[in-house]
Structures are given as structure tokens and as C-alpha cells.
N, C-alpha and C positions, 0 to 999 in steps of 0.2 A: 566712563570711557571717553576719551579724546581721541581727538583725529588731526594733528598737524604737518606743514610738508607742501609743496608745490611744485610742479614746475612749468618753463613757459620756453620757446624757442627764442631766436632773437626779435621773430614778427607779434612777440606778444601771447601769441595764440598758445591752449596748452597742449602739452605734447605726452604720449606716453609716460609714465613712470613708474620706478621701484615702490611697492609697499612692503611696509614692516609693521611685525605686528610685536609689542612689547608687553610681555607678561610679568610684572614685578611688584611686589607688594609694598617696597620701601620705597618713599613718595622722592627720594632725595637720586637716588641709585635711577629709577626710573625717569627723572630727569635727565639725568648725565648720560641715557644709552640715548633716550630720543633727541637729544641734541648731538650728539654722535654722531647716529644716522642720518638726522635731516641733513647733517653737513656732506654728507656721500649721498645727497638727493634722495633719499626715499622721504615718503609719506609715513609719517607712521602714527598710527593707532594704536595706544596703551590702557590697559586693562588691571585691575590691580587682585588678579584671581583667577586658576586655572580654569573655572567653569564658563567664567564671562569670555578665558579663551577660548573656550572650546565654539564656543556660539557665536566670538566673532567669527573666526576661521570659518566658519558657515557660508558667511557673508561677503569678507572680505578678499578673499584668494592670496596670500599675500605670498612673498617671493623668499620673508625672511619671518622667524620666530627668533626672541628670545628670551629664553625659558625660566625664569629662577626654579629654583629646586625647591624651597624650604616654602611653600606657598598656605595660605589655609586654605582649610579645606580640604580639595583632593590637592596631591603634591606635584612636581613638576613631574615625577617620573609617571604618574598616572595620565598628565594633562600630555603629556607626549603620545604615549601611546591611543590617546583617543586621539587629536591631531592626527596622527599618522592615517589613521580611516579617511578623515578628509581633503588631506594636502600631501604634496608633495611638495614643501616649502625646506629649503635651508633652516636648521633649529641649531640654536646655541644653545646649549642649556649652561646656565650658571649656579655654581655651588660655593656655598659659604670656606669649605675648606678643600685645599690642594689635594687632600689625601684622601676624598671622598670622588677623587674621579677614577680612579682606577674599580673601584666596587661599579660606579656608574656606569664604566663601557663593560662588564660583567653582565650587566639585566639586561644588555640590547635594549635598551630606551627608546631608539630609534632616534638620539639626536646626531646631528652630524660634527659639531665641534661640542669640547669644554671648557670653561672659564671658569677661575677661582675670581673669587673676591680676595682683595682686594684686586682691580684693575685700570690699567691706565686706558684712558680715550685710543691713545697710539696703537696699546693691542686690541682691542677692539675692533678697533679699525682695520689693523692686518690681518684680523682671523675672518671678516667680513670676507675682504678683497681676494684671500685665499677662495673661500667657497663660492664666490662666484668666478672664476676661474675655470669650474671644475661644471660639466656638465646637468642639471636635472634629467630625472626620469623620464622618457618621452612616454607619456599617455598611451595606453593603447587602440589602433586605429578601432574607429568605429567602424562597425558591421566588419569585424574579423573575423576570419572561416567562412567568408565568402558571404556575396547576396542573398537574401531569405528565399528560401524555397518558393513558390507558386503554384496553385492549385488548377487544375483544365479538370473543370467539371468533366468532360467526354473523355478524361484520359482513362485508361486502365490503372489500378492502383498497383505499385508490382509488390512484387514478393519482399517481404522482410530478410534484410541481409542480416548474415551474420556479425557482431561488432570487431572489431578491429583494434589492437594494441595502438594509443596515440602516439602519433611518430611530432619530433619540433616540428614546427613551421620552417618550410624555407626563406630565405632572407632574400628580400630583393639582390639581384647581384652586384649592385654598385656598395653594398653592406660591405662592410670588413667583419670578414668570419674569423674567429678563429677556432681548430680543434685540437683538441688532446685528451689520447684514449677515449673516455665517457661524456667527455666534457664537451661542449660547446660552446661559442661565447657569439652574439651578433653584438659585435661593440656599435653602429649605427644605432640599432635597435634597442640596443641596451638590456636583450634578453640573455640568459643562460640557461644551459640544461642541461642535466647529468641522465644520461640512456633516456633522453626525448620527455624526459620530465621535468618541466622547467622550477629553478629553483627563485624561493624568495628571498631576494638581497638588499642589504640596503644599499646606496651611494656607493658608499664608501668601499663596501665587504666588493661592490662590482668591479669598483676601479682598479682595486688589490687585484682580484682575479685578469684582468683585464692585463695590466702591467707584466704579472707572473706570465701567463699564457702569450703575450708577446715574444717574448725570451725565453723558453722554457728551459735550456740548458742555462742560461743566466744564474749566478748566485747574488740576489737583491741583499745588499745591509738595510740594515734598522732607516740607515739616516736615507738611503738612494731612494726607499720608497715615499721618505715624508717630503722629498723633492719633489718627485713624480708626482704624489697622489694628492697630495696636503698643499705642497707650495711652499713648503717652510723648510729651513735649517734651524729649528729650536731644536736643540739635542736632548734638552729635558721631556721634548712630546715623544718619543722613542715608546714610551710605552704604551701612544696609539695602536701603533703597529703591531705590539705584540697582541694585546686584549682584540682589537678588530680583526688579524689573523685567525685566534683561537674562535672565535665566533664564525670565520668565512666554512674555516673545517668541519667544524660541526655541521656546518649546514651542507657541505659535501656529500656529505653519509662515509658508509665504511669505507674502507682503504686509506693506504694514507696517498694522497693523490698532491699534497704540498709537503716538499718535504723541507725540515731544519738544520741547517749548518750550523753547525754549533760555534760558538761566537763569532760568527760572522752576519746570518741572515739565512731565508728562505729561496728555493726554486722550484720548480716544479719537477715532481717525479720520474725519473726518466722509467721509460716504456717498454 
């Protein structure tokens, strides 16, 4: 493992910075991303095997992954989804061929961008600047559902209540809510929930909902979302959209609650 990257203000002194963490087995490739990065100021930390990622991720907390696919040992799609227990980091994942990303955003990997090999520094770099762009997951506050209970010895113990169906949480009011029918969204908060059960989303599947349930009468094209939610006008990633779509709805449950314009794009169901 290596660890290079700095940075300093104009007093010398160091200051905050981006960490990255580079998972790639090919000595020549894993060069090329970490000098990449260092050039967009992170630090970063390379590893040349999913497992020694998984163990830094431990360690390091870092802001960015990226991922090869073809790793020994466990694979990248394995080394992701153990990551994903640990971090809430931006993941590139990188695959040997173009036509092996569409199967990839199929498994719900949990990365948030893809990259073929071959690749130029330049996109790299803009698929970087895209995803930081774009919000992280905000942590959930600690001690939520309120302060721990307290014990008074001399209190009476009372009766055992009946339980209660879990209803969402309210969102502070300065939150931007939004609803539609079943759905809720706390965009602040970054939670969602269908009939007060909150659903597990990634990044990306939140932002999609997020965008849709803004405009609900709206009809989003392919490309309007990858502005919105990606940052890009590549018309060849078009089939983010679709594959991260099919993934948001499954995760809805029944009804169809997004609905498809046929060669145009998605809205949301009207009511």
C-alpha cells in the first residue's frame, strides 16, 4: 500500500483535504489514476487487491474509490459491496470492456460511476468533478428517536403499551419535503419512504427520485436527467438512466408509481 498527496494553505500550514483510495491491480493504470488525482488534490492511497480495500476503507475514510472490476481474488463487484458496509465514499468502478457496464449497473454494485478502459486522464477527471457535484449521504444523526430513556428508582413502572405501526420521522421544517401519494422524500435529509417505511437507496436511485418528485407532472428525457443528476451531456451514458431507473422501481414495491413515455422519458404517475 502507498499513501501520496498533500496539501498546504498559502501559510505553509496543512489544511483539510480529499482522500482517495485506488484499488487496481495493473501497476502501470494505477499509476495513471493516482497522478490524476493528486492533480485534483487528493491524497491518495493505492492498493493492488479488493481485500487490502476493504481493510483500508477501515482506516482511511476516504471521499473517493476506484474500483477495478477484474481484481484477484474477491472481484470488484464483491469489493464494492463489502465497501458499501463501511463507507459512504464516491466509487468508480472500472471495467475492462464498454459492454460489460450495462450487466454492472444490473447487480446494484453500489458504485456510483462507470469507466471502461481504455481511458483518458481528461475523463477521469470529469467523471471525478461530476460526482463531487452531487451531494453524499448525510449520516444519520446520532441518538435518533430521541434521548435514552432514564430510570427513577421511586418511579412506578407504568403499564406496557400496546405497539404502534412506525410512522416516518418528521423532518425538521427548514427540510425540503416532498410528497407524492405513498412516497415521501426529505431532500435535506436525504431520507425516503413509501407508507412511512423508509426505503434503501443509493446516490443516485435518490437523486432520480428526488428530480422526478420535484416536477411530478414533468416528462424528464434520458439526456434532461443526466444533466440534472450526473452533470453530463454524454449521450452515449443514456443508459445510466435507464438501468438506475429499473433499479429505483423495483425498490418502490408494487404499483407502477414512475411512469415511461415512450421515446421520450419518465414522470411521475399522476394521482
Amino acid at each position: 500500500m502507498s499513501v501520496t498527496g498533500s496539501m498546504t494553505n498559502g501559510s505553509g500550514t496543512t489544511t483539510e483535504e480529499r482522500r482517495a483510495l485506488v484499488v487496481e491491480d495493473d501497476e502501470d493504470i494505477r499509476a495513471l489514476i493516482e497522478l490524476s488525482l493528486q492533480s485534483q488534490g487528493f491524497a491518495v492511497t493505492t492498493v493492488d487487491n479488493g481485500l487490502a480495500g476493504v481493510e483500508t476503507i477501515r482506516t482511511l475514510d476516504p471521499d473517493l474509490v476506484t474500483l477495478d472490476l477484474g481484481l484477484p481474488g474477491i472481484d470488484g463487484i464483491e469489493t464494492c459491496r463489502r465497501m458499501r458496509e463501511l463507507t459512504d465514499a464516491y466509487v468508480i468502478m472500472i471495467t475492462a470492456r464498454d459492454e460489460e457496464i450495462d450487466k454492472l449497473l444490473g447487480l446494484e454494485t453500489g458504485a456510483d460511476d462507470f469507466l471502461a478502459k481504455p481511458f483518458s486522464v481528461r475523463e477521469l477527471k470529469a467523471r471525478v468533478n461530476v460526482l463531487f457535484r452531487r451531494p453524499r449521504r448525510l449520516p444519520a444523526a446520532d441518538g435518533a428517536g430521541g434521548p435514552p430513556a432514564t430510570h427513577d428508582a421511586g418511579a412506578t413502572t407504568p403499564a406496557p403499551t400496546a405497539p404502534t405501526a412506525p410512522t416516518a420521522p418528521t423532518a425538521p421544517a427548514s427540510h425540503e419535503v416532498l410528497d407524492h401519494g405513498p412516497l415521501r422524500v426529505d431532500v435535506d435529509g436525504r431520507r425516503a419512504f413509501r407508507d412511512d417505511t423508509e426505503l434503501t437507496l443509493t446516490r443516485t436511485e435518490f437523486d432520480l427520485l428526488t428530480e422526478l418528485m420535484r416536477s411530478p407532472a414533468r416528462v424528464w428525457s434520458r439526456e434532461s436527467l443526466l444533466r440534472s443528476v450526473w452533470g453530463t451531456e454524454w449521450a452515449t451514458d443514456t443508459h445510466l438512466v435507464e438501468v438506475h431507473m429499473g433499479n429505483l422501481r423495483r425498490k418502490l414495491g408494487a404499483g407502477r408509481l414512475i411512469h415511461t413515455v415512450r421515446g421520450v422519458g419518465y414522470r411521475m404517475e399522476a394521482l
